[in-house]
N, C-alpha and C positions, 0 to 999 in steps of 0.2 A: 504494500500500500504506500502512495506517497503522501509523507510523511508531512508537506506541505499543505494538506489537503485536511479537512476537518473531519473527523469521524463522524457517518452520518448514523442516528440512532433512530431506529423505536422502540417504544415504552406501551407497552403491552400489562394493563392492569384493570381488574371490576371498578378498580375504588377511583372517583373522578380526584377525590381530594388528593390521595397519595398518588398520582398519575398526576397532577400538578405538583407538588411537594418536589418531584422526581424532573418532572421539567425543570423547574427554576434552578434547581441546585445542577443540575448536565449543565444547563443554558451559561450557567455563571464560569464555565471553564472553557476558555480559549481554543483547545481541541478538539471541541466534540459540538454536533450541531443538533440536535433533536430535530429531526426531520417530521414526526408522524406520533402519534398516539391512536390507542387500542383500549376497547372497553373489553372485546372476547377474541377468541381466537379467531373467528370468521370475518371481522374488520380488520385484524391484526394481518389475516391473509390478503386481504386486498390492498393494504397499505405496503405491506411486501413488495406486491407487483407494482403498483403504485410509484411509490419513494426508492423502492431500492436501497435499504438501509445494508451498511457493513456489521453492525451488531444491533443487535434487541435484547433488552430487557424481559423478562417474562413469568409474571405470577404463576405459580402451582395450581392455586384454586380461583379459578376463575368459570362463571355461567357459559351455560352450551356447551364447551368441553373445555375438559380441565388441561392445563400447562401440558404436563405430562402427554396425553393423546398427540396434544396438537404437535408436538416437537415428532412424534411417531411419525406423524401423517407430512410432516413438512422436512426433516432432514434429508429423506431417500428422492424430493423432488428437490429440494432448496434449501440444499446445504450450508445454513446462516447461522455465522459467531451467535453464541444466547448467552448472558447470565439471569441465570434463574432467579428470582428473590422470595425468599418464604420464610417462614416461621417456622420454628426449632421443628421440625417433623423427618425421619426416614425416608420421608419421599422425595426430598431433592437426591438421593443416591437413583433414585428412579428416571429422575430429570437426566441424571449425566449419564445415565446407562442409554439415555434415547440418544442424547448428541449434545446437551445443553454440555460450556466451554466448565463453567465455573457457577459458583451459588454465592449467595451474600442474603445473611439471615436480614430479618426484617425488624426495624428497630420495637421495641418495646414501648419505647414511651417518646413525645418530641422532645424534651433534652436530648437523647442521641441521635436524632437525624443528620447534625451536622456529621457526626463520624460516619455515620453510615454511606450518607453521600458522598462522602470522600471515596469509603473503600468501593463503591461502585464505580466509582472514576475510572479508577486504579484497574480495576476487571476489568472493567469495559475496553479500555485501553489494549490491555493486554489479549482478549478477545479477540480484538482488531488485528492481530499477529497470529493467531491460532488458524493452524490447518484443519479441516474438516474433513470427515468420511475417511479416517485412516479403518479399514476392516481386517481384525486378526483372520489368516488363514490357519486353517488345520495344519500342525506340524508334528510331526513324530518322530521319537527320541528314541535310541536303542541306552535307555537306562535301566540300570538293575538298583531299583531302589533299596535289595540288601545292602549296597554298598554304602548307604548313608548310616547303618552303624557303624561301621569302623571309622567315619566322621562324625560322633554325637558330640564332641570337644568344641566342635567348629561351631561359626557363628553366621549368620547373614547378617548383613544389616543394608538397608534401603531406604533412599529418603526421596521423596518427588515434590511435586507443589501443583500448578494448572493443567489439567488433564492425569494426574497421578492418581487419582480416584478408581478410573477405570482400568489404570495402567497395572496399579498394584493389583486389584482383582485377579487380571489376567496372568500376573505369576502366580499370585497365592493359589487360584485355583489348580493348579498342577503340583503345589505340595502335594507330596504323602504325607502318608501321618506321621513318619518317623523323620522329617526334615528337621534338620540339625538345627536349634533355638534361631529367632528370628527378632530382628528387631526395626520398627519400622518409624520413621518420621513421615508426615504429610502435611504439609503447611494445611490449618484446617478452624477452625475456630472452635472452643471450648462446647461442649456437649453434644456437636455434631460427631465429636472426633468417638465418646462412646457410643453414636446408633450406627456409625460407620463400623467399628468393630464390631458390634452384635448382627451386621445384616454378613460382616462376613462369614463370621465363624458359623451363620448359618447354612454358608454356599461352600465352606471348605473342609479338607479333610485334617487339617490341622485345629487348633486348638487356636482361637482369636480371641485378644482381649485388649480394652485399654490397662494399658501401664498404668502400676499403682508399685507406690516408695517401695524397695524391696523383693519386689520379685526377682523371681530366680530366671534365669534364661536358661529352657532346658530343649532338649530334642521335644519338636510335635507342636511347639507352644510357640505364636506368633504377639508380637508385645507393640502394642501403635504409640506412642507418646499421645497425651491429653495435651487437649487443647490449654495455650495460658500456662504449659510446663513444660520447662528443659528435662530432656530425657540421656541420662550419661548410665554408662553402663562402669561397673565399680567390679575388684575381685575382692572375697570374703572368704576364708576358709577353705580355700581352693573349688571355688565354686563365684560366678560371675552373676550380679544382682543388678538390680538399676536403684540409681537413686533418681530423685526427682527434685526440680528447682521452681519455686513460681514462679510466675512473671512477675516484674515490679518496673518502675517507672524508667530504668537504665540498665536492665540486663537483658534485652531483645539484643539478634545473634545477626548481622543483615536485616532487619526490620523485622524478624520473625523469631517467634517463641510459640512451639519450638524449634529449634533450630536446626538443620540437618548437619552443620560443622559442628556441633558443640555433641552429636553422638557419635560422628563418626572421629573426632578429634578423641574423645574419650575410650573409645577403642583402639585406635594408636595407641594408648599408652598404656592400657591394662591386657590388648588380648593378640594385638599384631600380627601376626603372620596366622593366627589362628581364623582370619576372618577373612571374609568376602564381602565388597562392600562395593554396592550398585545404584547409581544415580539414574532418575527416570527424567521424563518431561519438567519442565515447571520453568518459567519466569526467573532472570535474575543468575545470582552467583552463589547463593545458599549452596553448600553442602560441596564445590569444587576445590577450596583448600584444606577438608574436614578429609576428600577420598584423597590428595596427594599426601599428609600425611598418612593414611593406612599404606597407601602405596609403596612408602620410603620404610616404616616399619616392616613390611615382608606380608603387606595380606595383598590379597587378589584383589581385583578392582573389574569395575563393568560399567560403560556408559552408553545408555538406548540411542541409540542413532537419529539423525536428522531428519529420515524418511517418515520414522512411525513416532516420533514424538509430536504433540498437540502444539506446545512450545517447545521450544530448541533453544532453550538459553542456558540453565544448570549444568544439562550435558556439556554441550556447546563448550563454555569455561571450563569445566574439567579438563576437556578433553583437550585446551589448546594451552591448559597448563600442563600437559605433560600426567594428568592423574588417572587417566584412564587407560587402562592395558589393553582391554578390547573394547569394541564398539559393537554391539548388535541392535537388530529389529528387537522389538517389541517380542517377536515370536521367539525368537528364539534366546530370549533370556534366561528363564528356566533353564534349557537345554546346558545353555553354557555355565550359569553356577552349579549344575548336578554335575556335566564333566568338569567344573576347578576340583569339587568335592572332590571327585574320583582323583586326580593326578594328585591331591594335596591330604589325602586322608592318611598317609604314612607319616608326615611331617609334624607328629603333636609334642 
């Protein structure tokens, strides 16, 4: 997109007030043009054709059909940047399984409008950058998941941010159940980040949960960092835990808590060559100085490639810092951390 050119938006929402709310605050930043507003999905369609907007805004619950439908029915014809906006609910994970880029909770009370509109800026933006219609192909692996016991020492860990939602799904879903402890960052806001791990662990065969102070990183069991807390993984008694850090007004890591360097920084220095550590999609530099040092300590490294990432910026840094050792698709990620396991399961 040139970059000279204003982002043209529509705002897709029931509410007339918050559908103004949302205009004035877009209208107020130099970048972005609010081209079009939407009471339902069926106006929001003809403004589409209409306006021709680069991203759209888009309520969950909205009359005649809901967010969700409409993105079903419109990604496979009109592949359009969306951020979703909704209230604390499971179902934006719904929204971004249809195509929607990113979600931004919906403010609570008008004292935080002001933030909120910020962080929809920010989306929005970033949206404007995101590729559309990447579709995983079937791929098949000649792995022998016996082989992940003789690695249960070993660690994962993965951090994503814009499009990492659906990104991580698609590795965790090809865990077995005996994949070697897991540990995950995704840039995500506080309480989303628990319905996000309860919708996994209902789709996978590992054991998903948000992190809590203390846990144990063990084979089978997948650990997300909470929203609003740094997630560092600490060694105890010959046995590897996480501890947990709030957020406060001057410990954000890149503008984000939590932060994907400050986990993968902390594994450099408690578990090194024992880990595997893999950058996804997402916006920005988070998590590129956090995998070169795992890199320089002796763990594997992995960074999703430019073809199937949403964004291509975290990789992107990694990778032209020297911290990624390989590059693959989206598909074949899995594949490649099961064979690091296999060539690096002798090395405990």
């Amino acid at each position: 997109m040139d970059r000279k050119k204003k982002i043209k938006v529509l705002i897709a929402d029931d509410s007339s007030v918050f559908r103004e709310v949302l205009r004035r605050n877009l209208s107020n930043d130099s970048g972005l043009e609010v081209v079009a507003v939407a009471s339902n999905p069926f106006e929001a369609r003809d403004r589409i054709v209409e306006f021709r907007p680069d991203v759209m805004t888009l309520d969950v619950e909205m009359p005649r059909m809901n967010g969700i439908d409409f993105l079903k029915k419109l990604m496979p014809q009109y592949p359009l940047p969306t951020v979703v906006i909704s209230s604390v609910t499971d179902r934006v994970f719904d929204a971004l399984a249809a195509g929607a880029v990113d979600f931004v909770g919906k403010p609570k009370s008008s004292q935080n409008v002001e933030a909120f509109a910020k962080e929809v800026i920010v989306k929005i933006k970033i949206a404007s950058t995101a590729k559309i219609g990447y579709h995983k192909r079937a791929e098949k692996f000649g792995i022998n998941h016996d082989d992940f016991e003789k690695a249960k020492r070993k660690i994962i860990a993965i951090g994503a941010s814009t499009g990492g939602t659906k990104a991580i799904q698609t590795v965790l879903q090809s865990f077995p159940a005996n994949m070697p402890g897991t540990v995950i960052v995704q840039h995500m806001p506080p309480v989303f980040t628990k319905l996000y791990s309860e919708r996994l662990n209902n789709l996978c065969r590992v054991e998903v949960k948000e992190a809590e102070d203390g846990d144990e990183i063990i084979p089978g069991k997948v650990l997300i960092a909470p929203g609003g807390y740094h997630l560092r993984a600490v060694q105890r008694k010959g046995s590897y835990r996480i501890e947990m850090e709030e957020q406060n007004d001057s410990n954000k890591v890149n503008v984000h808590c939590p932060s994907v360097d400050v986990m993968f920084e902390s594994l450099a220095k408690v578990a090194g060559n024992r880990t595997i550590g893999v950058i996804l999609t997402g916006m920005g530099n988070d998590g590129a100085a956090g995998l070169l040092s795992l890199r320089k300590s002796g763990a594997r490294t992995v960074g999703q490639d430019e073809k199937s990432c949403v964004v291509y910026g975290m990789p992107k840094v990694a990778y032209e810092l020297g911290a990624v050792e390989r590059q693959e698709s989206l598909d074949n990620i899995y594949g490649t951390i099961a064979s690091l396991l296999k060539e690096t399961k002798g090395r405990e």
